[in-house]
mmCIF file of the N, C-alpha and C atoms, coordinates in Angstrom:
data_MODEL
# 
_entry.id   MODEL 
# 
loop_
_atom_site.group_PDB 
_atom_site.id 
_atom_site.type_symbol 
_atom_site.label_atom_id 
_atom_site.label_alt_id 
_atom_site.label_comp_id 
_atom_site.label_asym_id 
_atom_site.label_entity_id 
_atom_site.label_seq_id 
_atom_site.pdbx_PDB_ins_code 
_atom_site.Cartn_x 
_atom_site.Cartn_y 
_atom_site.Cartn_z 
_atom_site.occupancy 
_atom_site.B_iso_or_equiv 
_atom_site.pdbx_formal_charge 
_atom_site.auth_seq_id 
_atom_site.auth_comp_id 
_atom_site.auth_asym_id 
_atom_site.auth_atom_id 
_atom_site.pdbx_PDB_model_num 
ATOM 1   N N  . UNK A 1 1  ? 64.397 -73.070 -118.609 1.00 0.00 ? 1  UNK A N  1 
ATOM 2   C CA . UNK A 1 1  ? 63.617 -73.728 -117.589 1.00 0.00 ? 1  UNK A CA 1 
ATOM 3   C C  . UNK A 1 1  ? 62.769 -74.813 -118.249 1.00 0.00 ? 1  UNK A C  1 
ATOM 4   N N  . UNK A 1 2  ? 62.490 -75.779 -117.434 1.00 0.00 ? 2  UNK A N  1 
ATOM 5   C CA . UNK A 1 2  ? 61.955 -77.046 -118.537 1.00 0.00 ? 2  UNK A CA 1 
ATOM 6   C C  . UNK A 1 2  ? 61.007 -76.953 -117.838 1.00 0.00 ? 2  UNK A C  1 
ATOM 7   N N  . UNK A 1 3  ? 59.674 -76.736 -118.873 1.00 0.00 ? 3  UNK A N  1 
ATOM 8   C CA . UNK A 1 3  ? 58.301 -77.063 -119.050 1.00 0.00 ? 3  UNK A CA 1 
ATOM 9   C C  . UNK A 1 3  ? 57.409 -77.704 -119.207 1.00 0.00 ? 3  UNK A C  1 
ATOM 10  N N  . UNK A 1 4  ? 57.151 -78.654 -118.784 1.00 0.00 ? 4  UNK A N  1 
ATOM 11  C CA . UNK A 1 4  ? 55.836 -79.676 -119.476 1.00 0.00 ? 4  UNK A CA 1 
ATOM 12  C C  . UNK A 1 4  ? 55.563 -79.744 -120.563 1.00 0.00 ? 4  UNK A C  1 
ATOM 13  N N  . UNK A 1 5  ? 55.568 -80.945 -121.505 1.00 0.00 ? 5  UNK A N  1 
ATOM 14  C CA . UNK A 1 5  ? 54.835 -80.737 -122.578 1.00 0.00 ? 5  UNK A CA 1 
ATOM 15  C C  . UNK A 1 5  ? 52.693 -81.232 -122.409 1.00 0.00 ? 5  UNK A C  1 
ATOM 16  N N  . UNK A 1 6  ? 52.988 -82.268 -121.235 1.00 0.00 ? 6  UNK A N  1 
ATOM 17  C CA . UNK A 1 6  ? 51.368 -82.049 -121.446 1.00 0.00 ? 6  UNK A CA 1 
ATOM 18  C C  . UNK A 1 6  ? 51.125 -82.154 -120.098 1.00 0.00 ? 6  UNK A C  1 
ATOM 19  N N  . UNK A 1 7  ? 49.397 -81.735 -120.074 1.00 0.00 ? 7  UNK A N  1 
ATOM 20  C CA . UNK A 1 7  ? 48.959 -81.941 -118.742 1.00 0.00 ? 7  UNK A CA 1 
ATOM 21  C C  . UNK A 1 7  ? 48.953 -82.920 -117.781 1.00 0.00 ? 7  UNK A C  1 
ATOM 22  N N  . UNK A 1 8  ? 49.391 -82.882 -116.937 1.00 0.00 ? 8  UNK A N  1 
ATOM 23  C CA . UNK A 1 8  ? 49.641 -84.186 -115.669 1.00 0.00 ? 8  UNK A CA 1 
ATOM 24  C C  . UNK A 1 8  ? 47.442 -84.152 -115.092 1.00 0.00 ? 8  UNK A C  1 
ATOM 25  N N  . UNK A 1 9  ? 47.412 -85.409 -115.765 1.00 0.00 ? 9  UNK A N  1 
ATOM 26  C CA . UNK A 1 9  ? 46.203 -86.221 -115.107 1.00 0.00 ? 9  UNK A CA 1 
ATOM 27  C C  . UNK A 1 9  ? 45.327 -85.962 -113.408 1.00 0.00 ? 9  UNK A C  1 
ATOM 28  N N  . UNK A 1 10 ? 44.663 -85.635 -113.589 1.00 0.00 ? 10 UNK A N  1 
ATOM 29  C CA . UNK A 1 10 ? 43.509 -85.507 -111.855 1.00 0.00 ? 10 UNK A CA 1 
ATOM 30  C C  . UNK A 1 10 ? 44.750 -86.755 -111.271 1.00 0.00 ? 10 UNK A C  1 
ATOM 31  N N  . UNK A 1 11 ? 44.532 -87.849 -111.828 1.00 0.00 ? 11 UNK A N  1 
ATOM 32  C CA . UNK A 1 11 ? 44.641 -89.317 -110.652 1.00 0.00 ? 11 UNK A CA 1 
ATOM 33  C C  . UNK A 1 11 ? 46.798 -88.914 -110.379 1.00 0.00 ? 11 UNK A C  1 
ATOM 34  N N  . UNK A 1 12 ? 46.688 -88.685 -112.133 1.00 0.00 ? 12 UNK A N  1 
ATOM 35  C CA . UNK A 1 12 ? 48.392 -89.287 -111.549 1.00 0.00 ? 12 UNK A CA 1 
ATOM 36  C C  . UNK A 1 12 ? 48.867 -87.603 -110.188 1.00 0.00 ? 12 UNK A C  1 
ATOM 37  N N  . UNK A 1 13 ? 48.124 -86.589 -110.385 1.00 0.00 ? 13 UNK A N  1 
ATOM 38  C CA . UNK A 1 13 ? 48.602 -85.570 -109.828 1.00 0.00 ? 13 UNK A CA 1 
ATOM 39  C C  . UNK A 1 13 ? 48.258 -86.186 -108.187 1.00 0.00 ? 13 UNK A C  1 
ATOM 40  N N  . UNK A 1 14 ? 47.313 -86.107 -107.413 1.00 0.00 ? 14 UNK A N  1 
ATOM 41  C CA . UNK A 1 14 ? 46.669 -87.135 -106.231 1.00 0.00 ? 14 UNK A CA 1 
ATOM 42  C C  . UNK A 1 14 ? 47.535 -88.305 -105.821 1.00 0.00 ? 14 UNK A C  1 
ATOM 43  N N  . UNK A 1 15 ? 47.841 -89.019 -106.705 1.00 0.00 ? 15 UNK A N  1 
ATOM 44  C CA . UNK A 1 15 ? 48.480 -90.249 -106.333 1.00 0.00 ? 15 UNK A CA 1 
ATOM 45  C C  . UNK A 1 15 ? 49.859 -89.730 -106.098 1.00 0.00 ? 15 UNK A C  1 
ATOM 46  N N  . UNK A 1 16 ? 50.683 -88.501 -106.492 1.00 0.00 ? 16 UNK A N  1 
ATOM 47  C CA . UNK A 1 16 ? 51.885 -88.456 -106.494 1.00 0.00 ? 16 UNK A CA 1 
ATOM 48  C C  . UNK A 1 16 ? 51.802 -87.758 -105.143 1.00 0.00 ? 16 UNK A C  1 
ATOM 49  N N  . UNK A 1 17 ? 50.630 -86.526 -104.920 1.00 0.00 ? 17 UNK A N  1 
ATOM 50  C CA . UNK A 1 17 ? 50.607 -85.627 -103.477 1.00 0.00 ? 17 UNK A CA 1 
ATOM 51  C C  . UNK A 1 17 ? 50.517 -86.711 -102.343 1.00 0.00 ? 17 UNK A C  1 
ATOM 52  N N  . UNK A 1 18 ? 49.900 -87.949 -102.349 1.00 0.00 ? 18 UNK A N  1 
ATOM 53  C CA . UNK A 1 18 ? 49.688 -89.157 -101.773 1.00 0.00 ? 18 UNK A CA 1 
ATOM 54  C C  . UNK A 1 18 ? 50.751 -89.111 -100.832 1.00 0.00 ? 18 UNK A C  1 
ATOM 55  N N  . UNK A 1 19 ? 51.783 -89.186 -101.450 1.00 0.00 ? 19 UNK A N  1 
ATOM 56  C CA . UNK A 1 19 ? 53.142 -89.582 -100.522 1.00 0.00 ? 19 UNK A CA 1 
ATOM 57  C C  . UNK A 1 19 ? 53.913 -88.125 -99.181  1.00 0.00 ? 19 UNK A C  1 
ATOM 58  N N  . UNK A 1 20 ? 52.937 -87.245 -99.648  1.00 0.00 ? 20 UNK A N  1 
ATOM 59  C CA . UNK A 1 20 ? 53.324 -85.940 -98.804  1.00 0.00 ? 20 UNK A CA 1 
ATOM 60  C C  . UNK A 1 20 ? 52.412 -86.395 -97.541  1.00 0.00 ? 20 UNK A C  1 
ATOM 61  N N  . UNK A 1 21 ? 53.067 -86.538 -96.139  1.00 0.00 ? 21 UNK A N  1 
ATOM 62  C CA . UNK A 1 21 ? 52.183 -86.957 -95.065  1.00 0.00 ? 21 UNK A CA 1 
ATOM 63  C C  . UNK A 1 21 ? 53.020 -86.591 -93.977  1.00 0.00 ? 21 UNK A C  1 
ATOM 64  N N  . UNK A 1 22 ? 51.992 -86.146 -92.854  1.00 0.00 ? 22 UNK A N  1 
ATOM 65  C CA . UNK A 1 22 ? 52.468 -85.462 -92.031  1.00 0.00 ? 22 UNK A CA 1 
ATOM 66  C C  . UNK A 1 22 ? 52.682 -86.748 -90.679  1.00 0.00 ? 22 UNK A C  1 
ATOM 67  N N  . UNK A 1 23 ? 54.067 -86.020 -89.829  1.00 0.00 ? 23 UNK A N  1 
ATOM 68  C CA . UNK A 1 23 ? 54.080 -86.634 -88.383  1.00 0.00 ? 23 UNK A CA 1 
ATOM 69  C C  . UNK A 1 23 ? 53.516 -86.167 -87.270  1.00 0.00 ? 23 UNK A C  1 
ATOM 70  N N  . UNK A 1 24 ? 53.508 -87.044 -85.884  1.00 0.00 ? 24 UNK A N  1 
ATOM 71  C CA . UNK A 1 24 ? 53.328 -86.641 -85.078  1.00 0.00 ? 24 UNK A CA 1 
ATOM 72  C C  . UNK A 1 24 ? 54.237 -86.122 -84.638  1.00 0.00 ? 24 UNK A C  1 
ATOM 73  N N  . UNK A 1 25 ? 54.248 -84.798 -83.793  1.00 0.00 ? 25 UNK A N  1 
ATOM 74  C CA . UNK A 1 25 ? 55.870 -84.254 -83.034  1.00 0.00 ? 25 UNK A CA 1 
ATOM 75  C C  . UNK A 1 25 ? 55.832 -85.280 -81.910  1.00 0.00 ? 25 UNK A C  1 
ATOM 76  N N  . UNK A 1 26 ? 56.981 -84.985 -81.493  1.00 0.00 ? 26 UNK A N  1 
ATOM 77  C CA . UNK A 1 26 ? 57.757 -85.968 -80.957  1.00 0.00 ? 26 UNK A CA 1 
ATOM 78  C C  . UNK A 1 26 ? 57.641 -85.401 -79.415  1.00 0.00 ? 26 UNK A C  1 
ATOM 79  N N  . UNK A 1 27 ? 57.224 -85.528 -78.445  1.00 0.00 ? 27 UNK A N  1 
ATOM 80  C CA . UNK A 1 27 ? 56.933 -84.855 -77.017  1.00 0.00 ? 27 UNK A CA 1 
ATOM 81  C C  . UNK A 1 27 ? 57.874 -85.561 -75.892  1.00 0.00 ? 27 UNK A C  1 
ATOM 82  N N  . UNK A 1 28 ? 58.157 -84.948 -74.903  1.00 0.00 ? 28 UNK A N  1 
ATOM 83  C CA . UNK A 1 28 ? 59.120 -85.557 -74.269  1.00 0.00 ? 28 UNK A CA 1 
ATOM 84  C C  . UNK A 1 28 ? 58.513 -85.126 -72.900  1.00 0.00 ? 28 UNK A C  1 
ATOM 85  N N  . UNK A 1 29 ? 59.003 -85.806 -71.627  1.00 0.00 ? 29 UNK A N  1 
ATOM 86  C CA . UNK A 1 29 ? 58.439 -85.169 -70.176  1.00 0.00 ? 29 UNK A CA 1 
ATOM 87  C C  . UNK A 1 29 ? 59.469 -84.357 -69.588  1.00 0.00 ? 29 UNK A C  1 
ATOM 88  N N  . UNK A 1 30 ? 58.692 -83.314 -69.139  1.00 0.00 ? 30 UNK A N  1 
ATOM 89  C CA . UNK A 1 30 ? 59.165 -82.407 -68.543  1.00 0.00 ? 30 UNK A CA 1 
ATOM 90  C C  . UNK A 1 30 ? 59.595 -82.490 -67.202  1.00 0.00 ? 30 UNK A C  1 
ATOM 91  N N  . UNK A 1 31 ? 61.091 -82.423 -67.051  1.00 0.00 ? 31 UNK A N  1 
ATOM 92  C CA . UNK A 1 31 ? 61.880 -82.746 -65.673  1.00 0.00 ? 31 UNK A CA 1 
ATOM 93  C C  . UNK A 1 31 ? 61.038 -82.366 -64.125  1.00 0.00 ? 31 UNK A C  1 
ATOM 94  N N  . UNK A 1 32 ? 60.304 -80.828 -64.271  1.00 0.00 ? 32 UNK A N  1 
ATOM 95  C CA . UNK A 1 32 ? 59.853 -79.996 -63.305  1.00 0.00 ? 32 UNK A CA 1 
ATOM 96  C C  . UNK A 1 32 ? 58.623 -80.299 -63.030  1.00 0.00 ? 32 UNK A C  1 
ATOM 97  N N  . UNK A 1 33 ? 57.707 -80.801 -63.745  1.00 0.00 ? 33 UNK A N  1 
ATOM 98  C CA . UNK A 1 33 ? 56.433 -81.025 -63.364  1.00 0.00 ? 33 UNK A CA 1 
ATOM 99  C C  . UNK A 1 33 ? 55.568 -82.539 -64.165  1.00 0.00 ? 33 UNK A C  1 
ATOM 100 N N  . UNK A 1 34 ? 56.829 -83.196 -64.936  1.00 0.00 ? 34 UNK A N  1 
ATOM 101 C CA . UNK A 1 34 ? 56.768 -84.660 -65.638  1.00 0.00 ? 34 UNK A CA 1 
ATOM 102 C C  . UNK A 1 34 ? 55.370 -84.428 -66.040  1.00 0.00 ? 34 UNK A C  1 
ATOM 103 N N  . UNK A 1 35 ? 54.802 -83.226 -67.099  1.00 0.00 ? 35 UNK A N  1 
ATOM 104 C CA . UNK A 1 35 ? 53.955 -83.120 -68.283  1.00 0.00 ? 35 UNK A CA 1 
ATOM 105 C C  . UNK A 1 35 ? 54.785 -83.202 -69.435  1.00 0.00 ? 35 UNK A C  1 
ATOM 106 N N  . UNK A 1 36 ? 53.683 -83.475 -70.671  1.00 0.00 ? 36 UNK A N  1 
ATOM 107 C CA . UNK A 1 36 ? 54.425 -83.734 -71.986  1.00 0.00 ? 36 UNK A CA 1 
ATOM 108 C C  . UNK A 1 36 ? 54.587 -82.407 -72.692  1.00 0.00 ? 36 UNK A C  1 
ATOM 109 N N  . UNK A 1 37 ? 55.687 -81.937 -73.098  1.00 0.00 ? 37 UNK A N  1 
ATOM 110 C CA . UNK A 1 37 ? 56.425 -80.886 -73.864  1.00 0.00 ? 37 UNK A CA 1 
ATOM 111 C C  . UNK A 1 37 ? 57.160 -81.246 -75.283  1.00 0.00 ? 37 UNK A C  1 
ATOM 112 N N  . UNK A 1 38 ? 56.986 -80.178 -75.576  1.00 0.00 ? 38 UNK A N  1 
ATOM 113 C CA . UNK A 1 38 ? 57.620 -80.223 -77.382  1.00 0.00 ? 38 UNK A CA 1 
ATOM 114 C C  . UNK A 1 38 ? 59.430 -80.127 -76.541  1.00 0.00 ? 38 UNK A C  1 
ATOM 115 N N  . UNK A 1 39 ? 60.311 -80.903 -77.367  1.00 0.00 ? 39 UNK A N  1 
ATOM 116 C CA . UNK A 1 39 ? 61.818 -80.881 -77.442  1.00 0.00 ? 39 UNK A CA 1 
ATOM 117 C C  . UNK A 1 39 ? 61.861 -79.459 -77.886  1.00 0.00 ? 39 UNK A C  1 
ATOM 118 N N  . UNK A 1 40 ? 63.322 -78.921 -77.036  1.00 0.00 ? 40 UNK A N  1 
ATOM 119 C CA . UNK A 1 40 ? 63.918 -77.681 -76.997  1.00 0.00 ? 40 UNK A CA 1 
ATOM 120 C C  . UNK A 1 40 ? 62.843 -76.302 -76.708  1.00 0.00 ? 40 UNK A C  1 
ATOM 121 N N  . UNK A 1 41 ? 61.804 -76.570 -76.345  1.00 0.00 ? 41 UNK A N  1 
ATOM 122 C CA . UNK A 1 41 ? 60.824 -75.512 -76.174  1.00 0.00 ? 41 UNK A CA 1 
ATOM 123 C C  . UNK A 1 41 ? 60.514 -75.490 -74.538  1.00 0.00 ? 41 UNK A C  1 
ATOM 124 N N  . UNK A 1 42 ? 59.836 -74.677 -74.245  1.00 0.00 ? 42 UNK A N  1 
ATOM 125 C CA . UNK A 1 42 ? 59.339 -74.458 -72.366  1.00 0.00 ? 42 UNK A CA 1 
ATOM 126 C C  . UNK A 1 42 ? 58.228 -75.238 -72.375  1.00 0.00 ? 42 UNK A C  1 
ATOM 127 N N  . UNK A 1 43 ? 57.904 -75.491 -71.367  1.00 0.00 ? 43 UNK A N  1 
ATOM 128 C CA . UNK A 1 43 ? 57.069 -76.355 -70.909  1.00 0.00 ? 43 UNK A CA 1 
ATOM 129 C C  . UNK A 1 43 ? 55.592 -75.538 -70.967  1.00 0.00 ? 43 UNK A C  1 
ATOM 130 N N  . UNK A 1 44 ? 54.515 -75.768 -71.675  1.00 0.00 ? 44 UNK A N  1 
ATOM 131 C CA . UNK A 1 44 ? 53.313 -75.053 -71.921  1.00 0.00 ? 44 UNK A CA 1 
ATOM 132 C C  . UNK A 1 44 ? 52.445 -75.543 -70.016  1.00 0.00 ? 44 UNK A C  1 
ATOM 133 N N  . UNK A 1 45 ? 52.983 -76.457 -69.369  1.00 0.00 ? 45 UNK A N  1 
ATOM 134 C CA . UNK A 1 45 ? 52.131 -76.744 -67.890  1.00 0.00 ? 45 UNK A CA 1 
ATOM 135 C C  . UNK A 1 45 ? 52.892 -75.598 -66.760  1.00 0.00 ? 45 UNK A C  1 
ATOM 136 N N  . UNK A 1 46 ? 54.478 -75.976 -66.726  1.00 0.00 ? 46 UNK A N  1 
ATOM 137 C CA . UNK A 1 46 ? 54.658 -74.957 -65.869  1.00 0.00 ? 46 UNK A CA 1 
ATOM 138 C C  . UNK A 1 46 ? 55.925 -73.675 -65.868  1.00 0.00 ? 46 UNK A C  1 
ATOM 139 N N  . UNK A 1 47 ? 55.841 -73.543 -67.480  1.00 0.00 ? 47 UNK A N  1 
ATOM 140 C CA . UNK A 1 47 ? 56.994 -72.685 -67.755  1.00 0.00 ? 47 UNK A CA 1 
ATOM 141 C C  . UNK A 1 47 ? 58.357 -72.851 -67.877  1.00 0.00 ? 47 UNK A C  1 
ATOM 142 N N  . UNK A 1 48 ? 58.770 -73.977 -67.510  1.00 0.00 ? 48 UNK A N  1 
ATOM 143 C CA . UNK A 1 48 ? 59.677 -74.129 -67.139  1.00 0.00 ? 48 UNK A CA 1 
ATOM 144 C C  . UNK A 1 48 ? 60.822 -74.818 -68.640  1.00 0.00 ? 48 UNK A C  1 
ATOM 145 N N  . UNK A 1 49 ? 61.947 -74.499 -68.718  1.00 0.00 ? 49 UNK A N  1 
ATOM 146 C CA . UNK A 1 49 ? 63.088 -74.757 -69.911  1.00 0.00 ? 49 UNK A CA 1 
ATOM 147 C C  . UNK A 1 49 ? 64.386 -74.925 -69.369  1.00 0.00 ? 49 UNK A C  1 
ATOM 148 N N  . UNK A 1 50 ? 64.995 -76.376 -69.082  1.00 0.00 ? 50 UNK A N  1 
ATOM 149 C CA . UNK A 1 50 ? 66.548 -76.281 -68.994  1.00 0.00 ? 50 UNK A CA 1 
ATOM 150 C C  . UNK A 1 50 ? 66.518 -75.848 -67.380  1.00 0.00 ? 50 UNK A C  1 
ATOM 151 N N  . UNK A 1 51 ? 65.589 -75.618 -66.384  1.00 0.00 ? 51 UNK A N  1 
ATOM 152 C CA . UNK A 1 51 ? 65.853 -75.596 -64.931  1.00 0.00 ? 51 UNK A CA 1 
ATOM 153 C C  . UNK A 1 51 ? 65.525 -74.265 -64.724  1.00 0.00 ? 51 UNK A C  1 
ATOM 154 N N  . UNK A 1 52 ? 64.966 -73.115 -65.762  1.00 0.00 ? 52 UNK A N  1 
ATOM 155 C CA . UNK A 1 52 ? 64.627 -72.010 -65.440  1.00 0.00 ? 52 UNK A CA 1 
ATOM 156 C C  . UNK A 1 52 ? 63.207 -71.919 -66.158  1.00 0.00 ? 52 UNK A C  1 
ATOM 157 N N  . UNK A 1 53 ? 62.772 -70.758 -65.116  1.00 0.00 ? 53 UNK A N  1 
ATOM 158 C CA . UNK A 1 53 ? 61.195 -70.400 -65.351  1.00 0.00 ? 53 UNK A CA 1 
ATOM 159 C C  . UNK A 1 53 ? 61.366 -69.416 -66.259  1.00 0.00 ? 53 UNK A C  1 
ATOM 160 N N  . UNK A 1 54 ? 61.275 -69.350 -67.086  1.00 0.00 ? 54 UNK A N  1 
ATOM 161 C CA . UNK A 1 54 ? 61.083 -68.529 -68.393  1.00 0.00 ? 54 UNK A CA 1 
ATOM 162 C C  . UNK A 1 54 ? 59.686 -67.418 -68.522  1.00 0.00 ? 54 UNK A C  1 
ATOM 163 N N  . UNK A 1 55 ? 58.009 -68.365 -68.483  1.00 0.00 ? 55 UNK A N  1 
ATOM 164 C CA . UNK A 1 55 ? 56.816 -67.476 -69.137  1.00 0.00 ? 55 UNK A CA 1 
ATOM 165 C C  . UNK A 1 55 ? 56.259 -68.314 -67.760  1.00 0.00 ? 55 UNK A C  1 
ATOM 166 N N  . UNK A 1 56 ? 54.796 -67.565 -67.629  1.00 0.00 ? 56 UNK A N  1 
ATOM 167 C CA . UNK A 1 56 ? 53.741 -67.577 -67.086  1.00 0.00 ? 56 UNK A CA 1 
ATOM 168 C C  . UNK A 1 56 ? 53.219 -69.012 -67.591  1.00 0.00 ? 56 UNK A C  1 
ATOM 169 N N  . UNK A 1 57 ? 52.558 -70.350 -67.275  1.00 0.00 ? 57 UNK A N  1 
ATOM 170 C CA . UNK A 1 57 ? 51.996 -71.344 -68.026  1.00 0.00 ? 57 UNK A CA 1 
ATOM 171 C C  . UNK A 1 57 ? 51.375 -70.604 -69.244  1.00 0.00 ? 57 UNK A C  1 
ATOM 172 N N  . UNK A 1 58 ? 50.733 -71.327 -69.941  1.00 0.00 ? 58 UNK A N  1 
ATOM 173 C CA . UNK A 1 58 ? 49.795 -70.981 -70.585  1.00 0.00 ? 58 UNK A CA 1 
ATOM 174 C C  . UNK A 1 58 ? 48.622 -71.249 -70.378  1.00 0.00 ? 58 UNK A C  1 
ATOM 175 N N  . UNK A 1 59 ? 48.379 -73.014 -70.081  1.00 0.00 ? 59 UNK A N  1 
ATOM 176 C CA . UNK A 1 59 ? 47.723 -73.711 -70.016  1.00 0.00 ? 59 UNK A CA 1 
ATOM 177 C C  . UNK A 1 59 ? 47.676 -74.009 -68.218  1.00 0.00 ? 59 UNK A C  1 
ATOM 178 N N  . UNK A 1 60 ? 46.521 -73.773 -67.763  1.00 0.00 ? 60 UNK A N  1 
ATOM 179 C CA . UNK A 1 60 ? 46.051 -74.402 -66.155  1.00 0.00 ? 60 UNK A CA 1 
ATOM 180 C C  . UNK A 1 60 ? 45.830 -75.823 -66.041  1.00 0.00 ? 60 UNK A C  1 
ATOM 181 N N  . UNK A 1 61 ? 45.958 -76.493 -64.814  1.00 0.00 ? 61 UNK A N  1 
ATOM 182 C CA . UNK A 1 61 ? 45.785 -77.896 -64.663  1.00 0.00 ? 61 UNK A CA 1 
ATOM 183 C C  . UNK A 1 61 ? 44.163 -77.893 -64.657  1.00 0.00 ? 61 UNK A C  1 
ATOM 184 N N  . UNK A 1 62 ? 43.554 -76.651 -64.039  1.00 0.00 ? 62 UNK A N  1 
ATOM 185 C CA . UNK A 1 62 ? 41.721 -76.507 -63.582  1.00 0.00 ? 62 UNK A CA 1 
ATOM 186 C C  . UNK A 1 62 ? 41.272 -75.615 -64.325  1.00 0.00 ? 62 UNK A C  1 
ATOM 187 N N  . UNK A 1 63 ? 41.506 -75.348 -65.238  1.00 0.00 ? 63 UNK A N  1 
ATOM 188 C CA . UNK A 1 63 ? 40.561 -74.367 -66.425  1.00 0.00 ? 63 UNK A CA 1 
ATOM 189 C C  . UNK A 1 63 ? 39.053 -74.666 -66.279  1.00 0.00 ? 63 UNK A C  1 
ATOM 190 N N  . UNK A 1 64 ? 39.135 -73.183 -66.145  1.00 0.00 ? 64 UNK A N  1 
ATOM 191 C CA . UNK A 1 64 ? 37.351 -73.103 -65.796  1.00 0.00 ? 64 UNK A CA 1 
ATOM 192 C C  . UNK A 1 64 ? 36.652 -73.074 -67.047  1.00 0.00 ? 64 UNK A C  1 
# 
């Protein structure tokens, strides 16, 4: 297994993690109630996946 021979630097270690960066997911509208939903998942407004009601919302339009 190949090992380092010396210590990698504060800056050069930072500058290399630099390039690790996160996206936004990608949301799409939902056919049944045209809220924004994660691709291939149920709809967190009204349950709904592919034309069937699957779960209970999660999320209310009037949260108290």
């Amino acid at each position: 297994m190949a090992v380092p021979k010396r210590k990698m630097s504060r800056s050069n270690t930072r500058s290399r993690r630099s390039q690790w960066k996160t996206t936004a997911a990608v949301t799409s509208t939902c056919p049944n109630c045209k809220g924004p939903k994660l691709s291939h998942a149920a709809c967190p407004t009204c349950g709904a996946y592919k034309g069937r009601m699957y779960a209970e919302a999660l999320r209310t339009e009037h949260a108290a």
